[in-house]
Every structure is written in structure tokens, then in C-alpha cells.
C-alpha positions in Angstrom: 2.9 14.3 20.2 2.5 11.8 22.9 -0.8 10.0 23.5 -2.4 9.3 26.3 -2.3 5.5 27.4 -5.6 4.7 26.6 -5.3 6.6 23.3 -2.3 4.5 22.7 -4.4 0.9 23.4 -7.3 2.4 21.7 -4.9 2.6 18.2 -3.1 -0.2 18.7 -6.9 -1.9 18.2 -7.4 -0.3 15.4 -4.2 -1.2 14.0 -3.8 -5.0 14.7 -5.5 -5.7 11.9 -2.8 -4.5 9.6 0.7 -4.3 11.7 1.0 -8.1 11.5 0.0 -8.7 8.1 2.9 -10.2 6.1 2.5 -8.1 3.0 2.1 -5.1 5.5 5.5 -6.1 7.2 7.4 -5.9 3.8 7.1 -2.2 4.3 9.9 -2.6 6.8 12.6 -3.2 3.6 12.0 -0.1 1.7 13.1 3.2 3.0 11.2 5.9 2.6 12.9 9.0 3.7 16.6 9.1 5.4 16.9 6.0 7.6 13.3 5.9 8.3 11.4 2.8 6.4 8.5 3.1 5.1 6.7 1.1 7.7 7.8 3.4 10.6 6.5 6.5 8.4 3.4 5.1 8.0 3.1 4.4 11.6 4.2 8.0 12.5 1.6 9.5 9.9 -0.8 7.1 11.5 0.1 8.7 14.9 0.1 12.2 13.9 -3.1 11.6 12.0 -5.3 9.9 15.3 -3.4 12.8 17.7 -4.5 15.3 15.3 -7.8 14.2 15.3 -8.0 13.8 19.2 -6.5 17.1 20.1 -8.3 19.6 17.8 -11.7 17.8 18.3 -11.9 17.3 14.3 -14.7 14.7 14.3 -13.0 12.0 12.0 -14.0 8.7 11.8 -11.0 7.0 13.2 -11.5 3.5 11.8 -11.4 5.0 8.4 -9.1 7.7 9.5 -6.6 4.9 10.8 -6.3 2.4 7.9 -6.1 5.4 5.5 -3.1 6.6 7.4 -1.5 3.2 7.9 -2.4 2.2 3.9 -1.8 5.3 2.2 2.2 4.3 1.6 1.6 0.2 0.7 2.7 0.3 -2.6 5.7 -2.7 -1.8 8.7 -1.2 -3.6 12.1 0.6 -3.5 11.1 3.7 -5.1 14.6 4.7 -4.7 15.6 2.6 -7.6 12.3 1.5 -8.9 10.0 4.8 -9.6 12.1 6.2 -12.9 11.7 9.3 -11.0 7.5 9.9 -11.0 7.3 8.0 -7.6 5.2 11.4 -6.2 2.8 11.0 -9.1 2.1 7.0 -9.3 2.8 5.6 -5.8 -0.6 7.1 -4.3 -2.5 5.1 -7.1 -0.1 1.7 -6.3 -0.9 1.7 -2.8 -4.4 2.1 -3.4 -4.6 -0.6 -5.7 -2.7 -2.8 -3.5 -4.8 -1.7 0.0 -8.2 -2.8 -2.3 -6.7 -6.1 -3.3 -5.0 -7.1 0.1 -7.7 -5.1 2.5 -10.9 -5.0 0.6 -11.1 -1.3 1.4 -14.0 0.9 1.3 -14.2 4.4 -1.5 -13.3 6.8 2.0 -10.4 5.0 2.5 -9.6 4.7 -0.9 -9.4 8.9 -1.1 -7.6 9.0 1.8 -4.6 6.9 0.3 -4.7 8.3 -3.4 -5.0 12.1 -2.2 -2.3 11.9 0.4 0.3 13.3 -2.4 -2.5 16.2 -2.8 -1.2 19.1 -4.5 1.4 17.4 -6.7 -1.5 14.9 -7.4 -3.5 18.2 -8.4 -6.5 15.9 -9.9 -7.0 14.0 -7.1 -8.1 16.4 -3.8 -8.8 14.9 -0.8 -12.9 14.9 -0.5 -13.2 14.0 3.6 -11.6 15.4 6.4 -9.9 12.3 7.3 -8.4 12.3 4.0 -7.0 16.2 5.0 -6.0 14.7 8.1 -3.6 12.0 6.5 -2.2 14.4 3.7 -1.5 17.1 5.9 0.2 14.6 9.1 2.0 13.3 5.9 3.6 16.3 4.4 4.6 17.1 8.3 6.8 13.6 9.1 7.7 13.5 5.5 9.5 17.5 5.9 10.8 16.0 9.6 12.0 12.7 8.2 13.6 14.1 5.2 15.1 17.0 7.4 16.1 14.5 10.1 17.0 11.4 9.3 20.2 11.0 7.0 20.7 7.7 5.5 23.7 6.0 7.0 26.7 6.1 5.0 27.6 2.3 3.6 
């Protein structure tokens, strides 16, 4: 899903608000799936979500669409070792937290980043398009990263 250049400049000004931000960059020491940190998924679901949104004309607000993608997986912790197992469930709700504390974010964004686990988080359904934008780019690099990207052998 390649954008074009000026798609490409016209994200990376939406995201230079967050991809410098040193509680953002801690995303880099936690993997998410396989190999794959959790930083470099949320910058794939990020990409997949604007491409999305470009190609099939969908009308999103990309501002909102873009730090709800980038956000919706800033919840700062190895849930590998740290989640008791109910990571799905309670990381949607962490991030959000986090993203309100750190960002000041706004109730859309907010929706975006606790619906993205939408249907395991049955309760809590996406209510925008840009926040079924996010959960369904999510469920597609999630299946690709899990499917992937092994975690190298130590």
C-alpha cells in the first residue's frame, strides 16, 4: 500500500506531533506481535488507516483519523509479561487513558483508540468512520504481523 509522495509528506505533518514524543518513542521497547514493536505497528495501522481513507474516498477526518491510529496502542507496557492474559480486554482503555493525559485528546479520538479491539470489546463499538477505519487497518497488520513476523529465537 504505497503512498504517493505528497501523501507521504502530507502524514508525516500530521504525525510530527507525536513520532518524537519521548513517551511516544517508548513504544519502540515493547513488541507487539512477532518481531514487530509496537511503535512500527502503530505506524503501519497509521498507514493502512490514511491509504484506506485516500483510496476508497471514505471522507474521514484525517487529523482525527491519524492520531487515533498512531494512539490507539499507547498503553507503555510488555503485555507479554505484564497483561495476566486480558491484554485484548484492558489495553484499549490504558492507551486511552494515557493518549488523554499525555495528548489532551478530543471524545472522536478517544473512540477511535478504545473501539480498535471492537468485537472482543463487544461494549464498546466504534461510533465514527474513522474509528472503523483504525479497527479494521488494525485487525489487518495485526493478522499480517502475527502471520509474518516470528520473534527471533534468543
Amino acid at each position: 500500500m504505497k503512498l504517493t509522495l505528497q501523501e507521504q509528506k502530507q502524514l508525516d505533518t500530521l504525525l510530527q506531533k507525536y513520532r518524537n514524543d519521548t513517551k511516544v518513542l517508548e513504544m519502540k521497547k515493547y513488541i507487539q506481535h512477532g518481531s514487530i514493536s509496537t511503535y512500527d505497528h502503530v505506524e503501519s495501522v497509521t498507514r493502512v488507516s490514511y491509504w484506506l481513507n485516500r483510496r476508497l474516498h471514505l471522507g474521514a477526518n484525517e487529523r482525527i483519523l491519524v492520531a487515533g491510529a498512531f494512539l490507539h496502542d499507547f498503553y507503555l507496557y510488555d503485555w507479554h509479561t505484564d497483561s495476566e492474559g486480558l491484554h485484548g480486554f484492558y489495553h484499549p482503555g490504558i492507551a486511552c487513558r494515557n493518549a488523554v493525559n499525555h495528548f489532551h485528546i478530543d471524545e472522536h479520538v478517544q473512540n477511535i483508540i478504545r473501539s480498535h479491539m471492537w468485537p472482543l470489546t463487544i461494549t464498546v463499538l466504534p461510533l465514527c468512520r474513522e474509528a472503523w477505519i483504525v479497527c479494521m487497518a488494525d485487525k489487518y497488520i495485526s493478522t499480517k504481523e502475527t502471520l509474518l513476523s516470528r520473534r527471533k529465537a534468543r
